[in-house]
Every structure is written in C-alpha cells, then in structure tokens.
MDAnalysis code that builds the backbone (N, CA, C; Angstrom):
import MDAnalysis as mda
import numpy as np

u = mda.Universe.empty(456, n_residues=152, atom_resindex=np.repeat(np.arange(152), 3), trajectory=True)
u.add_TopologyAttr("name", ["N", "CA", "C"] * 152)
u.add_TopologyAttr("resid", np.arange(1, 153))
u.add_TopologyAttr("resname", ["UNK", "UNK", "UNK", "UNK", "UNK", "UNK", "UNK", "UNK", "UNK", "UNK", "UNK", "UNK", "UNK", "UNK", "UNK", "UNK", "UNK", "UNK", "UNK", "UNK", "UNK", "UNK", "UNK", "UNK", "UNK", "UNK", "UNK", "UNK", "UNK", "UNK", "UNK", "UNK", "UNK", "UNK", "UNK", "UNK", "UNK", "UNK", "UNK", "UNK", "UNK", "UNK", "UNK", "UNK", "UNK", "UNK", "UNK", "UNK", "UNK", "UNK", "UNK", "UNK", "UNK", "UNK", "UNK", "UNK", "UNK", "UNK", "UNK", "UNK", "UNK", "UNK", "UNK", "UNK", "UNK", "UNK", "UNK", "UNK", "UNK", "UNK", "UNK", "UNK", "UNK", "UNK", "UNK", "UNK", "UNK", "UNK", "UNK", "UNK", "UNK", "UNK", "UNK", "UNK", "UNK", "UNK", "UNK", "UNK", "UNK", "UNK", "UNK", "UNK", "UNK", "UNK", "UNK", "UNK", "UNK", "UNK", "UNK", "UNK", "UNK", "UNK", "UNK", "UNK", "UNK", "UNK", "UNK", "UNK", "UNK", "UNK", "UNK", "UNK", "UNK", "UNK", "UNK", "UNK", "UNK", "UNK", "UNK", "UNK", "UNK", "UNK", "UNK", "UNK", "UNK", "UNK", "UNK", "UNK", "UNK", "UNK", "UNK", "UNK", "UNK", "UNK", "UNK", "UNK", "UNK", "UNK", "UNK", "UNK", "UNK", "UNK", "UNK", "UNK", "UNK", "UNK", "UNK", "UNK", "UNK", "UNK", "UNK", "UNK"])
u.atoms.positions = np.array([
    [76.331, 89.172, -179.420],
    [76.619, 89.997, -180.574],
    [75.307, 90.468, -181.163],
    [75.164, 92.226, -181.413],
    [74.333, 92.677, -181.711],
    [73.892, 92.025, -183.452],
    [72.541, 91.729, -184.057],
    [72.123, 91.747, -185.806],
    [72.307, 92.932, -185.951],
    [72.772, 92.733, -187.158],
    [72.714, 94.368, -188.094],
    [70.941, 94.826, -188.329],
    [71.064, 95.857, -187.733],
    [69.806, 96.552, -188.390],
    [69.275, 96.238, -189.371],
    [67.897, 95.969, -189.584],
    [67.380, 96.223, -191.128],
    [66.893, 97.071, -191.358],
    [67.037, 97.305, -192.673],
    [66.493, 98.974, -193.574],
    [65.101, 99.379, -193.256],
    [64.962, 100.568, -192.404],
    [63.709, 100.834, -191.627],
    [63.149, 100.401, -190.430],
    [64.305, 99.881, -190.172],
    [64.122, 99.408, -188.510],
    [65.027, 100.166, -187.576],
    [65.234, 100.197, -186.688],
    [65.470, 101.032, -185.538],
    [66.831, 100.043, -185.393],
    [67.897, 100.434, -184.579],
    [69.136, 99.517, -184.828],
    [69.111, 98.692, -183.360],
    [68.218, 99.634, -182.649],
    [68.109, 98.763, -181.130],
    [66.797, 97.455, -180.947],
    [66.127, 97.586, -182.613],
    [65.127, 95.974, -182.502],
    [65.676, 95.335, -182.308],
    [67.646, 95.256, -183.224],
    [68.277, 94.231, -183.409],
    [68.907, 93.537, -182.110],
    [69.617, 94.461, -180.773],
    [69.784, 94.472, -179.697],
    [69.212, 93.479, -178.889],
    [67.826, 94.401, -179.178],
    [66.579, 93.959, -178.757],
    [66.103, 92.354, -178.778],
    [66.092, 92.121, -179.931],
    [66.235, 90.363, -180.348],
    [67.209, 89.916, -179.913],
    [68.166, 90.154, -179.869],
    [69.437, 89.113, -179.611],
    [69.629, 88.809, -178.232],
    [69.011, 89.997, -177.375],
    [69.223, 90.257, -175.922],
    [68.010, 89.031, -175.368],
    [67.003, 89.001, -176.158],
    [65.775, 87.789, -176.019],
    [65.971, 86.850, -176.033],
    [66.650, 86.352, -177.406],
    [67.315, 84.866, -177.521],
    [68.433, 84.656, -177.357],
    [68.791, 85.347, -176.187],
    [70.192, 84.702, -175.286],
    [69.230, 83.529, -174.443],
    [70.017, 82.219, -174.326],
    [69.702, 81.513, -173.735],
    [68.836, 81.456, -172.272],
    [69.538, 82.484, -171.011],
    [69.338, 83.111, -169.789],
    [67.728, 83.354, -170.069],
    [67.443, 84.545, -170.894],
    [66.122, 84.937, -171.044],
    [65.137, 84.303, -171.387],
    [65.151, 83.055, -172.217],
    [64.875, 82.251, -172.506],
    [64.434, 81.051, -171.397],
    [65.234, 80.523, -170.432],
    [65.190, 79.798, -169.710],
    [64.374, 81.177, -168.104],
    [64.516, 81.705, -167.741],
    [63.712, 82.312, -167.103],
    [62.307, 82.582, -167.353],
    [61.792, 82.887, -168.338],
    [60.715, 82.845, -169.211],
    [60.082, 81.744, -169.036],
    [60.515, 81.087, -169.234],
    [60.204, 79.469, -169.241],
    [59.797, 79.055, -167.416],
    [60.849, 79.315, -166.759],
    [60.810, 79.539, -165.416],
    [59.814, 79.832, -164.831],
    [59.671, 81.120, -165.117],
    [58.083, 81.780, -164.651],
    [56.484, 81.233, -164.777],
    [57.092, 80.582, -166.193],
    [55.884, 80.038, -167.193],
    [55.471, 78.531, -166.010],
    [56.487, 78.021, -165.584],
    [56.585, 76.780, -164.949],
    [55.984, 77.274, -163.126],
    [56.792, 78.232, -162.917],
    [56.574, 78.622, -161.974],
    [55.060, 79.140, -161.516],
    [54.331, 79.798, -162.576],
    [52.613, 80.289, -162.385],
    [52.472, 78.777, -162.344],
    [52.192, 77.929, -163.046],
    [51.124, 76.542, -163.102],
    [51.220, 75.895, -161.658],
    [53.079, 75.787, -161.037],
    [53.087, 75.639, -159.761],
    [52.489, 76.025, -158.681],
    [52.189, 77.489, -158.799],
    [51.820, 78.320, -157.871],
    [49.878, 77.733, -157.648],
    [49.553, 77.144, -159.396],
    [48.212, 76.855, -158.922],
    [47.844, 75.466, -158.436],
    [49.334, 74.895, -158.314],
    [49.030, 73.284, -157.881],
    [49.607, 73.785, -156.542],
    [50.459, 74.094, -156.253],
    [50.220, 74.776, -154.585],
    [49.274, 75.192, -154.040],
    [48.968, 76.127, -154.659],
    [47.524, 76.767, -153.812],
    [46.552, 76.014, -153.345],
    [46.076, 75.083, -154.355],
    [45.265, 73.628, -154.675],
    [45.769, 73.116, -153.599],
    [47.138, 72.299, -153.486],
    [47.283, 71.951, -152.036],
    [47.239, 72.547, -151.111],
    [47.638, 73.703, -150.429],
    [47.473, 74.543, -149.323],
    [45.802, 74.411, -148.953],
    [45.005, 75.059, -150.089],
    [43.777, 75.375, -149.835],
    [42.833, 74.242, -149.955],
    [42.894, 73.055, -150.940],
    [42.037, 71.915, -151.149],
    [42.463, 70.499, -149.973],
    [43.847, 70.939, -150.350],
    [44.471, 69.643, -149.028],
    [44.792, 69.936, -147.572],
    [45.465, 70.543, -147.471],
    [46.053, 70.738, -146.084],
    [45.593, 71.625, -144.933],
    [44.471, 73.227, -145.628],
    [43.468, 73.733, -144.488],
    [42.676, 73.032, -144.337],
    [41.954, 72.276, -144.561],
    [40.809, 71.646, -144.116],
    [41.316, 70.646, -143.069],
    [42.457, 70.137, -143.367],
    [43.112, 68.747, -142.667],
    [43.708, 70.027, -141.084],
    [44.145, 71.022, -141.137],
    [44.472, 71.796, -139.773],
    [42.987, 73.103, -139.639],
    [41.937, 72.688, -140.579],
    [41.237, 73.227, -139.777],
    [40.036, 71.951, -138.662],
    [40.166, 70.533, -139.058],
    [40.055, 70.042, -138.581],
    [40.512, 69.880, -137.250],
    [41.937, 69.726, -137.386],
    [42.817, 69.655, -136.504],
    [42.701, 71.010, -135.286],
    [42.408, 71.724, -135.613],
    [42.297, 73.477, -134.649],
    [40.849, 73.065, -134.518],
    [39.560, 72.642, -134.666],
    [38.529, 72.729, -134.345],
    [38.155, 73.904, -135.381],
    [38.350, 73.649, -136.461],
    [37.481, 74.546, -137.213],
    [37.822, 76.283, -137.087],
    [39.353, 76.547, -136.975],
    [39.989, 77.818, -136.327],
    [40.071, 78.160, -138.002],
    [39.512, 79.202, -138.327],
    [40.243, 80.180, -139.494],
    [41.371, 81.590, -139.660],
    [42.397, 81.081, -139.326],
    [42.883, 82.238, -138.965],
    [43.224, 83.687, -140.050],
    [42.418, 83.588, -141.136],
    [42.463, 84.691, -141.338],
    [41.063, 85.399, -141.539],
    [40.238, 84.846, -140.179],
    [39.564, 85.580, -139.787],
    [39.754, 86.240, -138.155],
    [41.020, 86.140, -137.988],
    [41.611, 86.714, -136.534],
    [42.051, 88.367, -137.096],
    [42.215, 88.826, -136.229],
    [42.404, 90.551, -136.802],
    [41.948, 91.009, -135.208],
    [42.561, 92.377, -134.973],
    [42.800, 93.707, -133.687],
    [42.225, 94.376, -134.534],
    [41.184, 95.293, -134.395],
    [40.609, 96.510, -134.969],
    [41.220, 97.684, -134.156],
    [41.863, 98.292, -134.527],
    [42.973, 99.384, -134.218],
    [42.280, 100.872, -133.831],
    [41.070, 100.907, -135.060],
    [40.354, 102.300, -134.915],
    [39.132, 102.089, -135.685],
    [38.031, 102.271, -134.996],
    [36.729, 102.241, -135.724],
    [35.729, 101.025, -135.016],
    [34.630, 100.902, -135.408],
    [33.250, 100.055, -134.659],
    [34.104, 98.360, -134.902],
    [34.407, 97.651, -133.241],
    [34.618, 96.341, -133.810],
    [33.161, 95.557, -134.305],
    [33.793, 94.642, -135.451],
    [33.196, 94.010, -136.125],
    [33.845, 92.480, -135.488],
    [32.279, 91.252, -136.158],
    [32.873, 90.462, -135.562],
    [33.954, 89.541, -137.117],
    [33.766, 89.589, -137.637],
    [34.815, 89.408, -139.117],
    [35.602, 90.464, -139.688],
    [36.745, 90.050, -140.391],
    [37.239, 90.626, -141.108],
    [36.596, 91.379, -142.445],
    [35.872, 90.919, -142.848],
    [35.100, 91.218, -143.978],
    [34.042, 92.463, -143.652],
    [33.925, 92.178, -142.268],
    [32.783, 93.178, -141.987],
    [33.495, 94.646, -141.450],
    [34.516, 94.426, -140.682],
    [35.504, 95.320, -140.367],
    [35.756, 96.268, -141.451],
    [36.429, 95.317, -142.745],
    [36.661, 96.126, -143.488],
    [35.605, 97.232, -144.436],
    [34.661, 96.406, -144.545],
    [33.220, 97.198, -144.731],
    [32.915, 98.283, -143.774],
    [33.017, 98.356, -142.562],
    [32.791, 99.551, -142.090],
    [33.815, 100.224, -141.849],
    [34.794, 100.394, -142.518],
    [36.299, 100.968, -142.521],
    [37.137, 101.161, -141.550],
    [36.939, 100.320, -140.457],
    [37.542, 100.054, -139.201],
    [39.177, 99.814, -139.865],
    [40.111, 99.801, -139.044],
    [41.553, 99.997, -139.370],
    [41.531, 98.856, -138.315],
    [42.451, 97.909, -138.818],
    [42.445, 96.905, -138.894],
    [44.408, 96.207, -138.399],
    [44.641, 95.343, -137.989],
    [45.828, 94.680, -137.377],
    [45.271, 93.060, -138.109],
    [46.072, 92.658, -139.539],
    [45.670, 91.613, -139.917],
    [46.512, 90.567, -139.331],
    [46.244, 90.316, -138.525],
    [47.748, 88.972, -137.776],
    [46.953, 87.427, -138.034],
    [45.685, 87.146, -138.456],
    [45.014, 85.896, -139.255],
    [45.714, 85.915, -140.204],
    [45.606, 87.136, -141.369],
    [45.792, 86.801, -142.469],
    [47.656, 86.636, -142.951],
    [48.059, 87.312, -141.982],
    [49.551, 87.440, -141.990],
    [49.908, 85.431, -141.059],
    [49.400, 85.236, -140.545],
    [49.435, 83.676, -140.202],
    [49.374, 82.670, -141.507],
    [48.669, 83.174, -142.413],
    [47.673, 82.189, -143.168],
    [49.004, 82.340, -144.260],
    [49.476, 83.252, -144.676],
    [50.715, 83.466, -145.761],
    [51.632, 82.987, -145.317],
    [52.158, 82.952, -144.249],
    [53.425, 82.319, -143.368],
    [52.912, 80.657, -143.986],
    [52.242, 80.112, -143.305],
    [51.946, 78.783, -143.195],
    [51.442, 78.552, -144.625],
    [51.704, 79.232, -145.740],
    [51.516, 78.919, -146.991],
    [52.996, 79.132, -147.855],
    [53.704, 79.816, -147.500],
    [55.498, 80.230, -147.759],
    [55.791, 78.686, -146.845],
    [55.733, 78.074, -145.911],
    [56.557, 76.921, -145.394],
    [55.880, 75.951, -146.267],
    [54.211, 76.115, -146.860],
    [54.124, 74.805, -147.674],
    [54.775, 74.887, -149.019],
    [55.117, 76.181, -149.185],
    [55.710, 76.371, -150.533],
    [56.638, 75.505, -150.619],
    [57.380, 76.547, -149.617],
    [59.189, 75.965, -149.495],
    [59.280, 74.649, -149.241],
    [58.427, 74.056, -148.317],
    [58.302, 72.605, -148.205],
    [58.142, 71.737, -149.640],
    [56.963, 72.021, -150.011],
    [57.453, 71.674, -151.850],
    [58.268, 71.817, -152.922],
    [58.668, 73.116, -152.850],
    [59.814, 73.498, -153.320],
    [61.506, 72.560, -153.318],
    [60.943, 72.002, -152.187],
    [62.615, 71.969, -151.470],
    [62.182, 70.162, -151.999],
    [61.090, 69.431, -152.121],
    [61.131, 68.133, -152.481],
    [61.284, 67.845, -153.935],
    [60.715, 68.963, -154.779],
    [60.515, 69.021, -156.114],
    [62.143, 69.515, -156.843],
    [62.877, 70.026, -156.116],
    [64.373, 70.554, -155.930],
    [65.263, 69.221, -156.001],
    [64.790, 68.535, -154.725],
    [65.450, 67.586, -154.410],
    [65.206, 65.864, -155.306],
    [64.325, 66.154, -155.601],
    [63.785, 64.650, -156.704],
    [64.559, 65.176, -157.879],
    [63.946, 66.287, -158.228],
    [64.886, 66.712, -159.901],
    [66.592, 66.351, -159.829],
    [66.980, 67.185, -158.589],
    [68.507, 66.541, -158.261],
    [69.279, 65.167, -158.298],
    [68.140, 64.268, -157.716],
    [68.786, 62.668, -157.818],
    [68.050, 62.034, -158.998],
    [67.331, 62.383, -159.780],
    [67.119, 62.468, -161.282],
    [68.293, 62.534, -162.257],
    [68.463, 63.376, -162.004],
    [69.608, 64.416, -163.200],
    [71.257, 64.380, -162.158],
    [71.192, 63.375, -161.789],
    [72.680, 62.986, -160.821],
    [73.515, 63.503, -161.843],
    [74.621, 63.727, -161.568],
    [75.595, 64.116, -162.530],
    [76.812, 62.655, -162.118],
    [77.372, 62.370, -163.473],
    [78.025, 61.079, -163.485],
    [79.119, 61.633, -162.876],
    [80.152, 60.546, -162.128],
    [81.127, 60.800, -161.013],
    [82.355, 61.644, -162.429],
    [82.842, 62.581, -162.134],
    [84.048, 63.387, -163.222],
    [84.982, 62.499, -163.305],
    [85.247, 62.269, -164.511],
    [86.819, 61.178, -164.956],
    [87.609, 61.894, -164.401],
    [88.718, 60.986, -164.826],
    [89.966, 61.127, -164.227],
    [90.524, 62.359, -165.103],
    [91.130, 63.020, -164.483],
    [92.214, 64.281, -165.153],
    [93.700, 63.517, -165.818],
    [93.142, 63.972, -166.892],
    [94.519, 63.882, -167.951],
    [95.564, 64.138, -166.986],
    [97.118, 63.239, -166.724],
    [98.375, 63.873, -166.332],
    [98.774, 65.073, -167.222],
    [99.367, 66.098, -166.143],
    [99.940, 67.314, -166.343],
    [101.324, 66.760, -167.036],
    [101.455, 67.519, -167.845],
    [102.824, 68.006, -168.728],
    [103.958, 67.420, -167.626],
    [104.231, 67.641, -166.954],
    [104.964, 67.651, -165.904],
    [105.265, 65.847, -165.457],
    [104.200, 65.499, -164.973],
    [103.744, 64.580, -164.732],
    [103.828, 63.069, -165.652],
    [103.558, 63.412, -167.335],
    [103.920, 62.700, -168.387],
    [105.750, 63.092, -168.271],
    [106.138, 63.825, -168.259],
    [108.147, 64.148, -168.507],
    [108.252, 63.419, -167.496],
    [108.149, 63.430, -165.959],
    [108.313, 62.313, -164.956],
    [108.331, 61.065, -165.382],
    [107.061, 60.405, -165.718],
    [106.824, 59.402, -166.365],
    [107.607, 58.744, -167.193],
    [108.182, 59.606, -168.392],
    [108.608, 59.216, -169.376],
    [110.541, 59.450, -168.735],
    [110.738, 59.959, -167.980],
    [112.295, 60.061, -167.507],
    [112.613, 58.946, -166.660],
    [111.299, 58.103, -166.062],
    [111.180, 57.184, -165.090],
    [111.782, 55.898, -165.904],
    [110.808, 55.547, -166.726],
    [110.845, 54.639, -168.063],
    [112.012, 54.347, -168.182],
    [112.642, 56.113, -169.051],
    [114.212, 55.686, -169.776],
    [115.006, 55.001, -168.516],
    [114.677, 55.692, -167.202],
    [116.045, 55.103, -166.135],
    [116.039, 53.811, -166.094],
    [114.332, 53.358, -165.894],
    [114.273, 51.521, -165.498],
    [114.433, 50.483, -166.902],
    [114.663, 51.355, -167.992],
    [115.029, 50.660, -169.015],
    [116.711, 50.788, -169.478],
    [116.924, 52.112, -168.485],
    [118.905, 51.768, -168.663],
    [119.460, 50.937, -167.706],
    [118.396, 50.774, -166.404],
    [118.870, 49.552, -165.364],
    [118.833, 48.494, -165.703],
    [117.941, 48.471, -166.798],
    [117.760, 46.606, -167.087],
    [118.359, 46.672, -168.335],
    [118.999, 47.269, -169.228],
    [120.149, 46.886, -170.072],
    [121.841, 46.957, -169.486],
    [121.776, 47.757, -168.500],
    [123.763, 47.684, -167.545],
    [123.339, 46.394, -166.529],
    [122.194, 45.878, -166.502],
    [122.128, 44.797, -165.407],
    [122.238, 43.374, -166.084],
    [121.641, 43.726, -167.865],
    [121.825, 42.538, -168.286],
    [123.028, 42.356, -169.726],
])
C-alpha cells in the first residue's frame, strides 16, 4: 500500500518508499551486501589458497597466461600480446574463471548446506481432524455408547 504524498513532494516518493521497505528489497540488499564480502573471502581462497596449491601441483602452469594470438606479432605473454595489439584467443584466462565458478559453487553449495542443518525446520505437527472426521468421531461415540447401555 502506497503513503499518501506529502505537501511538496511528488506522489511517486511515496511509492517509492514503500516499494523499498517491502521486506523482498530489503532482504536482497542485504543479500548483495553479504554476497560482495563473500566474493572477497572467495577470491582470497581461490587466489591465496588453492592456485598456489595447483600451481604447485601443474609444475608452476599459469593458465591464464595460455592464449592463440589470432592476428598480429606473437608475443610470448599475454600481457605483452595485448600491448602490441595482437588479437588474441584467451582460453588461460577463460580456464582460470571456470575453475574459480566450481570453487565458488563448491563453497556456495557447503555454506548452503551448513546454514540448512542449522536452521532444520522442526518435524510439522499433526493436522487438526477435518470437520468430517470430528462428525465420524463423534457418531462413533454415540453408537458405542448406545451398545453399552441396550447391552447393559
């Protein structure tokens, strides 16, 4: 529900605000906010932890210094390539983003999964009997209570 305008304000500030502090916008915001700080404790791991540990592992391979020079003087780096404006086939650096999207998702998917068995949700009670179900009940009753007064 839109605020009423105030006197000298435009009637769509009011919109405007309310459309903000809907909850949704609010919690996305927040999201994002959570989501940048992640992105720099990822990176931190990708780049402080885990290349060094597979550039070990490759013998010291950097692959986003691999690249096809397509058109122009080959260079022996990327850096230099691009300095002499050689046109370029980045398949290092297109490696190096791949294998940084699986460490994402790889974190992603543990940090997903801990929050989940955290925040378990308690097993759902039992459902109230249906209307239906109580008249059964209660027609059951009267019968086994007219059997045991004609029986006794």
């Amino acid at each position: 529900m839109a605020k009423r305008a105030m006197p000298g304000k435009p009637g769509w500030l009011g919109d405007f605000t309310s459309f903000l502090m809907r909850g949704n916008v609010v919690d996305l915001a927040v999201a994002v906010v959570i989501g940048a700080a992640f992105t720099k404790i990822v990176n931190s791991l990708v780049g402080d932890l885990i290349n060094p540990i597979v550039g070990l592992i490759t013998g010291g391979v950097d692959f986003s210094n691999h690249f096809l020079t397509l058109a122009g003087k080959v260079e022996p780096t990327l850096e230099a390539a691009k300095k002499a404006g050689a046109v370029t086939l980045n398949y290092g650096v297109f490696v190096n983003a791949l294998v940084n999207f699986m460490i994402v998702g790889f974190a992603i998917f543990w940090l997903v999964r801990t929050v989940q068995k955290l925040h378990a949700k308690p097993a759902p009670a039992a459902a109230a009997p249906t209307a239906t179900e109580v008249l059964l009940a209660e027609i059951r009753d009267l019968l086994k209570e007219q059997h045991h007064n004609s029986a006794g």
